[in-house]
NUDRENMI-778925 format. One line per field, with one value per atom (N, C-alpha, C, CB): residue in one letter; atom name; x, y, z. Coordinates in nm, 3 decimals, always signed. Each point is the difference from the previous one (the first is absolute). Glycine has a CB too. Example, Ala and Ser with C-alpha at 12.3 -4.5 7.8 and 13.67 -1.06 7.14 Angstrom:
<drenfis>
mardren	[A, A, A, A, S, S, S, S]
drenro	[N, CA, C, CB, N, CA, C, CB]
c1	[+1.319, -0.089, +0.090, -0.189, +0.154, +0.082, -0.077, +0.118]
c2	[-0.569, +0.119, +0.120, -0.117, +0.222, +0.119, +0.109, -0.063]
c3	[+0.780, +0.000, +0.000, +0.125, -0.197, +0.006, +0.073, -0.215]
</drenfis>
This chain:
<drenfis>
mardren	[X, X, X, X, X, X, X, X, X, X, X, X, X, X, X, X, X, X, X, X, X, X, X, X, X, X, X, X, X, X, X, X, X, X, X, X, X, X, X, X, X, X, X, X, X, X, X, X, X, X, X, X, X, X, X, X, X, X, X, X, X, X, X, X, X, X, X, X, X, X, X, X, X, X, X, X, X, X, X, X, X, X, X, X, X, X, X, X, X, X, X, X, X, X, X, X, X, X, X, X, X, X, X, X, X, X, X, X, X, X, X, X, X, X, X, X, X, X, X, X, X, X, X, X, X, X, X, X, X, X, X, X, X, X, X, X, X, X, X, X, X, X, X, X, X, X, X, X, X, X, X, X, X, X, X, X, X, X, X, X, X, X, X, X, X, X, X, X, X, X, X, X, X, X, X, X, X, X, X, X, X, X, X, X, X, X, X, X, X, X, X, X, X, X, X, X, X, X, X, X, X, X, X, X, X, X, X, X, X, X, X, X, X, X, X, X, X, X, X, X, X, X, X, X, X, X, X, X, X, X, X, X, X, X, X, X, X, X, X, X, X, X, X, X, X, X, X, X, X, X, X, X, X, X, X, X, X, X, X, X, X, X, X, X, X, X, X, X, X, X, X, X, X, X, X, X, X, X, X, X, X, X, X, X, X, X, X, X, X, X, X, X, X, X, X, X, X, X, X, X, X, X, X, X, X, X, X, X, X, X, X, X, X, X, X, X, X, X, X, X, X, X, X, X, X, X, X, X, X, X, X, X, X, X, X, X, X, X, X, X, X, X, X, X, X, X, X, X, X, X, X, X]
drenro	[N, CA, C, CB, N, CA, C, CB, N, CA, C, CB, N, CA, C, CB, N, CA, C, CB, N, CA, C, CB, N, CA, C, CB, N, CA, C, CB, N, CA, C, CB, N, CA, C, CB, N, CA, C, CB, N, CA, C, CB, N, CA, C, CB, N, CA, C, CB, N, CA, C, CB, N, CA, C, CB, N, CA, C, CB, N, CA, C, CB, N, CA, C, CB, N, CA, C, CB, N, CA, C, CB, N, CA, C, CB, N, CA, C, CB, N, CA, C, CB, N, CA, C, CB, N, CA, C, CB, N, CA, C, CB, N, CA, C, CB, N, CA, C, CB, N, CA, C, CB, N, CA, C, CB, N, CA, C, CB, N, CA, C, CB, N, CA, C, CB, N, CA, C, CB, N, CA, C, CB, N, CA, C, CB, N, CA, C, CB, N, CA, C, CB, N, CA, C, CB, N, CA, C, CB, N, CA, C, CB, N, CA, C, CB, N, CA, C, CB, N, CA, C, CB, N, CA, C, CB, N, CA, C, CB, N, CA, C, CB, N, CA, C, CB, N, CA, C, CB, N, CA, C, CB, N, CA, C, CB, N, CA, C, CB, N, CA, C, CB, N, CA, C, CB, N, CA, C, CB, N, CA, C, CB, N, CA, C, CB, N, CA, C, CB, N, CA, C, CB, N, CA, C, CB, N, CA, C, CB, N, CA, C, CB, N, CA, C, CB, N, CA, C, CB, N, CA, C, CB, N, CA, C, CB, N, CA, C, CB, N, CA, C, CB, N, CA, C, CB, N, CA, C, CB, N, CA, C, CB, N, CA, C, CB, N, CA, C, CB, N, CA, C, CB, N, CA, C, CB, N, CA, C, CB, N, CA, C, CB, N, CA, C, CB, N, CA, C, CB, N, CA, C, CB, N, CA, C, CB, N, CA, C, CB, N, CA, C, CB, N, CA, C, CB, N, CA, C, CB, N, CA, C, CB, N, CA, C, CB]
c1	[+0.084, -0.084, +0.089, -0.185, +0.147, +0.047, -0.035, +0.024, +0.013, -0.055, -0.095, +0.162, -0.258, -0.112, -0.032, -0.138, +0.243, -0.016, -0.058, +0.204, -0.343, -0.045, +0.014, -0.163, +0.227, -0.029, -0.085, +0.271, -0.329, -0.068, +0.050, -0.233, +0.203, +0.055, -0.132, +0.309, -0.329, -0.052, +0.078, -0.167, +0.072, +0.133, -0.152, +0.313, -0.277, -0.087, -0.091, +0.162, -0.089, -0.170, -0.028, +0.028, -0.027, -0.059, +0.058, -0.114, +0.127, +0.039, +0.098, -0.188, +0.300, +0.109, +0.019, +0.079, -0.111, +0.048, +0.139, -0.217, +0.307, +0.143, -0.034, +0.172, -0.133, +0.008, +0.098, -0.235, +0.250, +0.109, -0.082, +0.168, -0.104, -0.045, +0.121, -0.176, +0.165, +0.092, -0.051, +0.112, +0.015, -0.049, -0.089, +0.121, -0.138, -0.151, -0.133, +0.138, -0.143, -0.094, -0.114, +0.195, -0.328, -0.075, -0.060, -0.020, -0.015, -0.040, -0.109, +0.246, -0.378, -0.104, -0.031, -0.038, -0.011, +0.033, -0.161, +0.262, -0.306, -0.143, -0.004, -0.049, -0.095, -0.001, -0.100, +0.061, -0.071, -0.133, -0.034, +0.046, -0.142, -0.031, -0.095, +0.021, +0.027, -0.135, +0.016, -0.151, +0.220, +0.040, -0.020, -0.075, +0.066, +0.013, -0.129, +0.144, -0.302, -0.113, +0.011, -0.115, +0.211, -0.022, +0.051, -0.003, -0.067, +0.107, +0.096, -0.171, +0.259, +0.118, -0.055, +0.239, -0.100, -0.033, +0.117, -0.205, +0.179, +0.161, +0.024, +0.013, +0.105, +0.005, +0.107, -0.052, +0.160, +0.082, -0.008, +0.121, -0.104, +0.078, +0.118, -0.183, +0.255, +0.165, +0.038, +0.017, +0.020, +0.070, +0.114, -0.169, +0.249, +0.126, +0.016, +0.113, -0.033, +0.076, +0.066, +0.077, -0.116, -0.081, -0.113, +0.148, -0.266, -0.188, +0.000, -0.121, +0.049, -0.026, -0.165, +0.240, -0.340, -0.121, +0.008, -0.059, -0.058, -0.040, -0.135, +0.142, -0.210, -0.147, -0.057, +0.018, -0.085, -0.004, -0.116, +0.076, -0.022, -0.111, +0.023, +0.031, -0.181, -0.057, +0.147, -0.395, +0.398, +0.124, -0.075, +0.121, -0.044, -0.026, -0.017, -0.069, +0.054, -0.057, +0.183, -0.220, +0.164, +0.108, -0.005, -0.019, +0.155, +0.020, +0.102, -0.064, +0.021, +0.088, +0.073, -0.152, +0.247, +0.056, +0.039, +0.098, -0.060, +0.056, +0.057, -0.189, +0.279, +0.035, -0.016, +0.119, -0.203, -0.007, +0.053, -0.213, +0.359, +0.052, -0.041, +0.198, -0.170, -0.043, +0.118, -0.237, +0.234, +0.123, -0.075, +0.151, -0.062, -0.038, -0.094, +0.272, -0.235, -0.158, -0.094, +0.078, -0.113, -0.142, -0.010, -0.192, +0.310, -0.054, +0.059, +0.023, -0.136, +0.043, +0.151, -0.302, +0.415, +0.124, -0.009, +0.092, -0.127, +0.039, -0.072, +0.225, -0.219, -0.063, +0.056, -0.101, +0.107, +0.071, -0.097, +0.171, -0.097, -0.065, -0.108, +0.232, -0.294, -0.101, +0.052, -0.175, +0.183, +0.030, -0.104, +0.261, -0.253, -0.118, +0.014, -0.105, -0.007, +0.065, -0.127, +0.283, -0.305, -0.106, +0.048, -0.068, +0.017, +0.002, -0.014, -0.073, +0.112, +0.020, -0.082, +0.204]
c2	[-0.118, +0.118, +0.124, -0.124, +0.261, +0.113, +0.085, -0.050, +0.184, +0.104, +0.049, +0.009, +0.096, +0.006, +0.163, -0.273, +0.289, +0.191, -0.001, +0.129, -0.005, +0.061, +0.151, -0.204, +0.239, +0.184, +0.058, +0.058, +0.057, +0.040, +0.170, -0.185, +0.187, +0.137, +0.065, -0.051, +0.152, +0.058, +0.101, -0.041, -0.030, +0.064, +0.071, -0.296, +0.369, +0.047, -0.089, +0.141, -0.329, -0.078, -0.131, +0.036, +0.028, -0.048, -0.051, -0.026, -0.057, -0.068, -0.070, +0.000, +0.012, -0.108, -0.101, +0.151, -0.282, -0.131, -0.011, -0.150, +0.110, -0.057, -0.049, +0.125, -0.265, -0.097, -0.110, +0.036, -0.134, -0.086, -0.164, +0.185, -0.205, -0.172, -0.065, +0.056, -0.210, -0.050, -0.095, +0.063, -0.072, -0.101, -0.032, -0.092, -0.039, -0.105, +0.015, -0.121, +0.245, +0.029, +0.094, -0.003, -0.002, +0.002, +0.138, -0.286, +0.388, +0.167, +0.051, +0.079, -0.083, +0.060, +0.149, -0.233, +0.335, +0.127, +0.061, +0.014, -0.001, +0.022, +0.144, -0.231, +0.257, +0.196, +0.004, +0.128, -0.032, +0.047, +0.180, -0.212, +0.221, +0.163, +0.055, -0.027, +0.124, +0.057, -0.007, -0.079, +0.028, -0.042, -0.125, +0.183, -0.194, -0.132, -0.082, +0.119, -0.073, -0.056, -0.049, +0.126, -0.111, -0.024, -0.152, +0.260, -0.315, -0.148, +0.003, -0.155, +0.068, -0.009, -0.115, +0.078, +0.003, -0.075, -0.029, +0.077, -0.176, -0.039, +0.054, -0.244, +0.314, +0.104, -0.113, +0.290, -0.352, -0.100, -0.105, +0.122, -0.204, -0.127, -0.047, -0.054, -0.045, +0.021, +0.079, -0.151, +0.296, +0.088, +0.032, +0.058, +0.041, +0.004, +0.127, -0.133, +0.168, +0.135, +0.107, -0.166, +0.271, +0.054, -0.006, +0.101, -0.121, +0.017, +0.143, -0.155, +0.182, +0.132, +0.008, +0.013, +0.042, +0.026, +0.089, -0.081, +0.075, +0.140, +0.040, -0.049, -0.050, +0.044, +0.130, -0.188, +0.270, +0.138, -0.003, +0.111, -0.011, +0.003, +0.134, -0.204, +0.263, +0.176, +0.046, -0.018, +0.117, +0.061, -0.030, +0.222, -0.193, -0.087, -0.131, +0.162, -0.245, -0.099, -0.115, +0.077, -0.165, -0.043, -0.130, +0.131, -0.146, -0.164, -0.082, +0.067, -0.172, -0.078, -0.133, +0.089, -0.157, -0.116, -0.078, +0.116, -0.254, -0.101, -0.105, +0.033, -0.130, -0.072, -0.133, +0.170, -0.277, -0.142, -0.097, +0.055, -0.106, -0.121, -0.141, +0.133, -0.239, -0.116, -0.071, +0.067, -0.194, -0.076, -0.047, -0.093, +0.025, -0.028, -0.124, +0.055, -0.087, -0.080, -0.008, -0.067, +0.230, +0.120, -0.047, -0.007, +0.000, -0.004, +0.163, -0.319, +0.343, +0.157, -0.043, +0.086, +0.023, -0.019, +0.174, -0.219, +0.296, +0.133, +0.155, -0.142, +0.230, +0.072, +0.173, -0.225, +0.315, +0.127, +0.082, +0.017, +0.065, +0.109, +0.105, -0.024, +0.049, +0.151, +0.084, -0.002, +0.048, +0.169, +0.082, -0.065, +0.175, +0.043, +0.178, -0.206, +0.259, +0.180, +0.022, +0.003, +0.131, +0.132, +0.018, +0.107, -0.153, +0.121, +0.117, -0.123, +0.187, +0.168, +0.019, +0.052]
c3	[+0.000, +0.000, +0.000, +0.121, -0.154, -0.016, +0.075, -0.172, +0.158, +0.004, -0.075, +0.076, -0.001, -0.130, +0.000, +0.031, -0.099, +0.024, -0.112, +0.123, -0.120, -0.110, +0.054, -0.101, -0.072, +0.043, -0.131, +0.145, -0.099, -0.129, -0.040, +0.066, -0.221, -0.001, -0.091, +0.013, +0.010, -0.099, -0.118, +0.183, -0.285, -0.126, -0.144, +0.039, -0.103, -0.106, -0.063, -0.034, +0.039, -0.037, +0.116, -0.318, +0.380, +0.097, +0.134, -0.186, +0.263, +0.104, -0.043, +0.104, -0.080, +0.019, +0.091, -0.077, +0.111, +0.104, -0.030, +0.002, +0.106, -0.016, +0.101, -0.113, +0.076, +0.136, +0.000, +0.028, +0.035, +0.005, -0.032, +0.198, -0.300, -0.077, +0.006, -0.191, +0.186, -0.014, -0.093, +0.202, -0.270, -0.182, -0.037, -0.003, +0.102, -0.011, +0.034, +0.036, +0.067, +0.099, -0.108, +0.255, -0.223, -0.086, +0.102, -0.147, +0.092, +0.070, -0.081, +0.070, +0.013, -0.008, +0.062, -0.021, -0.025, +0.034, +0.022, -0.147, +0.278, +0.036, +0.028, +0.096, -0.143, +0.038, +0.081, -0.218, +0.284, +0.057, -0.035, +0.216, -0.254, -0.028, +0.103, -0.254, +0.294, +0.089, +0.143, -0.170, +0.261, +0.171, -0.023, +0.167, -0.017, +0.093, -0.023, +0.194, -0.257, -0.024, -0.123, +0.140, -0.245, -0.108, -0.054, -0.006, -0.073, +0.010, -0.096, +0.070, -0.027, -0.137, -0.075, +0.119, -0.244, -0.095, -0.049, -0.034, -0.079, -0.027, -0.150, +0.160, -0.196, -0.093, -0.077, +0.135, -0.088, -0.065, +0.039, -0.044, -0.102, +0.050, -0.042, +0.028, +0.061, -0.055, -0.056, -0.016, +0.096, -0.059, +0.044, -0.057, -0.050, +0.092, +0.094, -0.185, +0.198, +0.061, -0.125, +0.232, -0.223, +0.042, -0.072, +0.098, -0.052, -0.023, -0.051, +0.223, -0.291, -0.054, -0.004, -0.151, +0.255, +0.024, -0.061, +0.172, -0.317, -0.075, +0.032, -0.194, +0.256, +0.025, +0.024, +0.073, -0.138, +0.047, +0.124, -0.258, +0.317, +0.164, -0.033, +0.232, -0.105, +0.001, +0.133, -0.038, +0.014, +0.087, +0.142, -0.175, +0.291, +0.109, +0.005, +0.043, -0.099, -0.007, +0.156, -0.388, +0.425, +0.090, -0.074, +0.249, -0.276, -0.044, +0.065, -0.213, +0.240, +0.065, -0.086, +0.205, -0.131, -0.110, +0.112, -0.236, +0.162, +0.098, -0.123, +0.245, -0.224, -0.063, +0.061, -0.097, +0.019, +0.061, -0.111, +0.156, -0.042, -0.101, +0.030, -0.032, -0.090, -0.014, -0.055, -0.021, +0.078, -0.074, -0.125, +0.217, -0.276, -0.185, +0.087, -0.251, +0.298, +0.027, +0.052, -0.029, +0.024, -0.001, +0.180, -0.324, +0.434, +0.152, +0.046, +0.065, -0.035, +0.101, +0.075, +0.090, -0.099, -0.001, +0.082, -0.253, +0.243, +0.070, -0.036, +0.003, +0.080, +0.015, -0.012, +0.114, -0.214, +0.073, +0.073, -0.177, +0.251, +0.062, -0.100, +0.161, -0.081, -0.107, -0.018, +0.062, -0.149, -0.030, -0.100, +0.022, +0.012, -0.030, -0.060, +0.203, -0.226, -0.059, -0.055, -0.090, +0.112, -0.022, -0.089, +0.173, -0.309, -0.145, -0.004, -0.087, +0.041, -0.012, -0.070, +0.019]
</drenfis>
């Protein structure tokens, strides 16, 4: 198992993910729009580093992310932290 840093940046199209994969390990990339009531959803599958979220959202809008990995033989393997950011 690893570390599971995700950071996000905001850049002119959209949300940037950078997170930490290792070769084999299979990374699903879940959003949530709106707070803590809203449910996630899953925006990737097997993707890499860095994710590039273009989805357009209304300014304010709060989005959150998380990354859930799987070994190649689709068993939950790990979890990153949330990170999250107020669109401008």
């Amino acid at each position: 198992m690893h570390t599971t840093n995700i950071d996000i940046t905001l850049t002119s199209m959209g949300r940037q993910l950078t997170f930490s994969k290792e070769f084999l390990e299979v990374a699903h990339v879940f959003r949530r729009a709106g707070g803590e009531g809203a449910p996630w959803q899953r925006v990737a599958v097997n993707t890499r580093s860095p994710f590039l979220d273009t989805d357009v959202f209304a300014p304010s809008t709060l989005l959150a992310y998380y990354v859930h990995y799987e070994t190649q033989q689709g068993e939950p393997a790990d979890r990153s932290h949330v990170v999250s950011t107020t669109l401008p």
